[in-house]
C-alpha positions as protocol buffer text, in pm:
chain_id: "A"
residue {
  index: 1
  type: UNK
  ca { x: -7915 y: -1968 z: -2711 }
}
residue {
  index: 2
  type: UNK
  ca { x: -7685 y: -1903 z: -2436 }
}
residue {
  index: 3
  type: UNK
  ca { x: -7409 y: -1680 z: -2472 }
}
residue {
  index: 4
  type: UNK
  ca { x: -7082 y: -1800 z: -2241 }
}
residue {
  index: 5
  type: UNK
  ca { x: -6894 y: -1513 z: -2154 }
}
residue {
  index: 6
  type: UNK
  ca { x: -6493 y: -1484 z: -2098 }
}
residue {
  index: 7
  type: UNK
  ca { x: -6437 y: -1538 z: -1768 }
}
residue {
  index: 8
  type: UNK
  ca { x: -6234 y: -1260 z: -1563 }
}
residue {
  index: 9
  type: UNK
  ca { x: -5845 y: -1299 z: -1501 }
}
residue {
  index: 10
  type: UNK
  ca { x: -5793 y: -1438 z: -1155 }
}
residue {
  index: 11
  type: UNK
  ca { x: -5507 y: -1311 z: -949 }
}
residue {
  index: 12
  type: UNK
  ca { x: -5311 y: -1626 z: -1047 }
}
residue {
  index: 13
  type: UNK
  ca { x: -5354 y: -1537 z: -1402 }
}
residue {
  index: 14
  type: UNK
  ca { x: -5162 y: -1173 z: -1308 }
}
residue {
  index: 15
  type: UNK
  ca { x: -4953 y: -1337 z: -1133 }
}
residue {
  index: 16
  type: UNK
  ca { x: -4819 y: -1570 z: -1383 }
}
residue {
  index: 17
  type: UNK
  ca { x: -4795 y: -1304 z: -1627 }
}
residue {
  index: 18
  type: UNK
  ca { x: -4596 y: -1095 z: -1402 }
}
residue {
  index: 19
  type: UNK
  ca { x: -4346 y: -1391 z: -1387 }
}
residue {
  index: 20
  type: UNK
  ca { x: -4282 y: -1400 z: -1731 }
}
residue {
  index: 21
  type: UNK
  ca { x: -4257 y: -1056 z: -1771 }
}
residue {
  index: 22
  type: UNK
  ca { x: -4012 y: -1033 z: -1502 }
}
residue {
  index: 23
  type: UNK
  ca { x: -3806 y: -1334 z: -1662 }
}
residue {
  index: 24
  type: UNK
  ca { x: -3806 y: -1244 z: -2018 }
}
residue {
  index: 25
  type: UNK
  ca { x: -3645 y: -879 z: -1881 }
}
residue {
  index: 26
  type: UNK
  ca { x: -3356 y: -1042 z: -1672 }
}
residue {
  index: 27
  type: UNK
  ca { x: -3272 y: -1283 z: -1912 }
}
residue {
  index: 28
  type: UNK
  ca { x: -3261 y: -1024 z: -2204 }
}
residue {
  index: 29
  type: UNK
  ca { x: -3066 y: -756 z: -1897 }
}
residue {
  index: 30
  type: UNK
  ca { x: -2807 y: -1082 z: -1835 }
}
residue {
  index: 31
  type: UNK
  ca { x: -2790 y: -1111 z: -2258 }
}
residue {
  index: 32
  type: UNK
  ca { x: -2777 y: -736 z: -2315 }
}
residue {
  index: 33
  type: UNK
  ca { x: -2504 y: -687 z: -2029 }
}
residue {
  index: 34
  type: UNK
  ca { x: -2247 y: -966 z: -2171 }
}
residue {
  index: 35
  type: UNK
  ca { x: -2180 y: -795 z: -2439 }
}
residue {
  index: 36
  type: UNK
  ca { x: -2090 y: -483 z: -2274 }
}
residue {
  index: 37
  type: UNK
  ca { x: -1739 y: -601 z: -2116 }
}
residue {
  index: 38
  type: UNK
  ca { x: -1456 y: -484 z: -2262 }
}
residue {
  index: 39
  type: UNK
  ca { x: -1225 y: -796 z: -2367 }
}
residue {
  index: 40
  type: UNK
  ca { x: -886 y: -823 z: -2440 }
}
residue {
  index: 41
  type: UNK
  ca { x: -833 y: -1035 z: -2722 }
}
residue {
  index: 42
  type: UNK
  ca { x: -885 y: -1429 z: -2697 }
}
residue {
  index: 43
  type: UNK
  ca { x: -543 y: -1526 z: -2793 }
}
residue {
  index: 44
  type: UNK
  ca { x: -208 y: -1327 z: -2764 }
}
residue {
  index: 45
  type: UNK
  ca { x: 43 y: -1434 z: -3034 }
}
residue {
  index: 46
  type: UNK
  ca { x: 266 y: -1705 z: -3012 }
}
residue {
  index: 47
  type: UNK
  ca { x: 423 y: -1695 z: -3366 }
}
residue {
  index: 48
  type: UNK
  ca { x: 742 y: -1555 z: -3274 }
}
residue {
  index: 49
  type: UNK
  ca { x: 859 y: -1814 z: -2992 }
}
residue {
  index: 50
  type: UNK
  ca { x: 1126 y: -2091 z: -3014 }
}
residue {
  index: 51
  type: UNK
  ca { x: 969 y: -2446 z: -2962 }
}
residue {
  index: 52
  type: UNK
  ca { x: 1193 y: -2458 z: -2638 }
}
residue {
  index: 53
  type: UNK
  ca { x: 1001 y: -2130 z: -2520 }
}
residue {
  index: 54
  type: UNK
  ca { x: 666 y: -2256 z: -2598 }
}
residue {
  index: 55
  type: UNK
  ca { x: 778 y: -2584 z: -2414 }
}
residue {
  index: 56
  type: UNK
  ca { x: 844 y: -2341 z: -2061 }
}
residue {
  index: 57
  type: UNK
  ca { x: 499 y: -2170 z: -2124 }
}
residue {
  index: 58
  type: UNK
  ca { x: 318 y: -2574 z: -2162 }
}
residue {
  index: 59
  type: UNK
  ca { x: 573 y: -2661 z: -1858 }
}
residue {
  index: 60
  type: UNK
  ca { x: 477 y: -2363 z: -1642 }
}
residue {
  index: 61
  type: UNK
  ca { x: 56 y: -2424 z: -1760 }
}
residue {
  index: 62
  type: UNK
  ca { x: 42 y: -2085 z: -1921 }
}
residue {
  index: 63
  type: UNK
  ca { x: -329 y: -2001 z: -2031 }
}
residue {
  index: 64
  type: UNK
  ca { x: -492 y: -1734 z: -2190 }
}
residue {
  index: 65
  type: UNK
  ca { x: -748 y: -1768 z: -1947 }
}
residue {
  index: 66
  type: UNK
  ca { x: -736 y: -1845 z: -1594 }
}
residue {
  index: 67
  type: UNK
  ca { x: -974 y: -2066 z: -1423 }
}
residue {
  index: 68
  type: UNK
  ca { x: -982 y: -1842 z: -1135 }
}
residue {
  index: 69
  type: UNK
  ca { x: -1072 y: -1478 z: -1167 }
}
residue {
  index: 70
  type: UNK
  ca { x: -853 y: -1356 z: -851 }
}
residue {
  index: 71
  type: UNK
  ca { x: -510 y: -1542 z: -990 }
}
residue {
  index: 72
  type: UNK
  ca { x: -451 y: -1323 z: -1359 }
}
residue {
  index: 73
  type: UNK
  ca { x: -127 y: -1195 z: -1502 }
}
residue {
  index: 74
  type: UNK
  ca { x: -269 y: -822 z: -1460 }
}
residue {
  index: 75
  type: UNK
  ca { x: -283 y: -908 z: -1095 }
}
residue {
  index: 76
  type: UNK
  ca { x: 91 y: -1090 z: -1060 }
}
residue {
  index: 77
  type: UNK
  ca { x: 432 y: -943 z: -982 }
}
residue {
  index: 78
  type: UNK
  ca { x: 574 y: -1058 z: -1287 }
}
residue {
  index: 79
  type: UNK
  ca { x: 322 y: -967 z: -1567 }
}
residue {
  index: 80
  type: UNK
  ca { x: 444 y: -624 z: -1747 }
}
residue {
  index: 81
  type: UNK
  ca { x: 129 y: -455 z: -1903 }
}
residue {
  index: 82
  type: UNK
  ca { x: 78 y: -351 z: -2259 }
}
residue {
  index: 83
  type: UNK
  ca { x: -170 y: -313 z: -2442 }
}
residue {
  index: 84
  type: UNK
  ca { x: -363 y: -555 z: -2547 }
}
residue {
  index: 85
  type: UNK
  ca { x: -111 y: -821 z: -2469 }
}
residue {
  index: 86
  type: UNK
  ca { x: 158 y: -723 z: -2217 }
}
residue {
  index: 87
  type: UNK
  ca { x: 476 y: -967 z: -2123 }
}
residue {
  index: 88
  type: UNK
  ca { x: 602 y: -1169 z: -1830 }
}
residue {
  index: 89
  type: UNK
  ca { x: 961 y: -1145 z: -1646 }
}
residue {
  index: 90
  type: UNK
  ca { x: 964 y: -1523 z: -1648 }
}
residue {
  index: 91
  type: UNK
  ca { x: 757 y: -1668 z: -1976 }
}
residue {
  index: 92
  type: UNK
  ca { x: 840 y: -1497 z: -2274 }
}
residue {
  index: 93
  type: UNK
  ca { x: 621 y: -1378 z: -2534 }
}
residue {
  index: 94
  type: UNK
  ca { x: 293 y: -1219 z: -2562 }
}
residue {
  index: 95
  type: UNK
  ca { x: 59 y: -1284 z: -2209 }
}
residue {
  index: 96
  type: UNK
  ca { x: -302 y: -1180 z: -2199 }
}
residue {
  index: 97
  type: UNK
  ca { x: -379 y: -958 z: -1883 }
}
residue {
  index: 98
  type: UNK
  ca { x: -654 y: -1271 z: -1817 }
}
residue {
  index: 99
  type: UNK
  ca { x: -417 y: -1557 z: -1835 }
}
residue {
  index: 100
  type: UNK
  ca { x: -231 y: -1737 z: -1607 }
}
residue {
  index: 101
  type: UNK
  ca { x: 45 y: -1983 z: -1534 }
}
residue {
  index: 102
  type: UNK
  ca { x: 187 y: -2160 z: -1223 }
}
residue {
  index: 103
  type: UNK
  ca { x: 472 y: -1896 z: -1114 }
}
residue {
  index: 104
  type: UNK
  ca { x: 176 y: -1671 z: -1040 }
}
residue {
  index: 105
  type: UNK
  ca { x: 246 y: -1397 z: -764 }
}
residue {
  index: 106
  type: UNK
  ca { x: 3 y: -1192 z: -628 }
}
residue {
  index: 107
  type: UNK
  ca { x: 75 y: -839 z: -641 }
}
């Protein structure tokens, strides 16, 4: 009776191997580093506004989160900070430092 022994890794194997390794520990760096940021919160209030003031904000396209990272209210003339929500010399009420709107001025 023959015995069939395991045959030996070939560099393929290793490198195959390696490539997984090297995946699994980017995508859990990429996971593991997301949760590090420090957010302000996801909404600022809006409770305390007239209708006609959330009308100017809907008018102007104030978000809470601007499509483009370089155009924010912390980076505009008008934004006033505070913390976490800070306020605007032209919309009124609560603006999060990541929003934006369409009177935007960079600083």
């Amino acid at each position: 009776m023959h015995s069939i022994s395991p045959m030996p890794p070939t560099p393929s194997d290793f490198t195959s191997r390696r490539r997984l390794l090297l995946y699994s520990a980017s995508t859990l760096a990429l996971i593991a580093g997301v949760g590090c940021k420090k957010s302000a919160p996801a909404t600022c209030p809006t409770s305390s506004l007239t209708p006609d003031d959330l009308n100017v904000r809907t008018v102007l396209g104030y978000v809470d989160s601007s499509p483009d990272p370089t155009k924010t209210c912390a980076k505009c003339q008008q934004y006033v900070p505070a913390d976490p929500c800070g306020s605007c010399k032209v919309v009124k009420g609560a603006i999060h430092p990541e929003g934006y709107c369409r009177v935007f001025v960079a600083l």
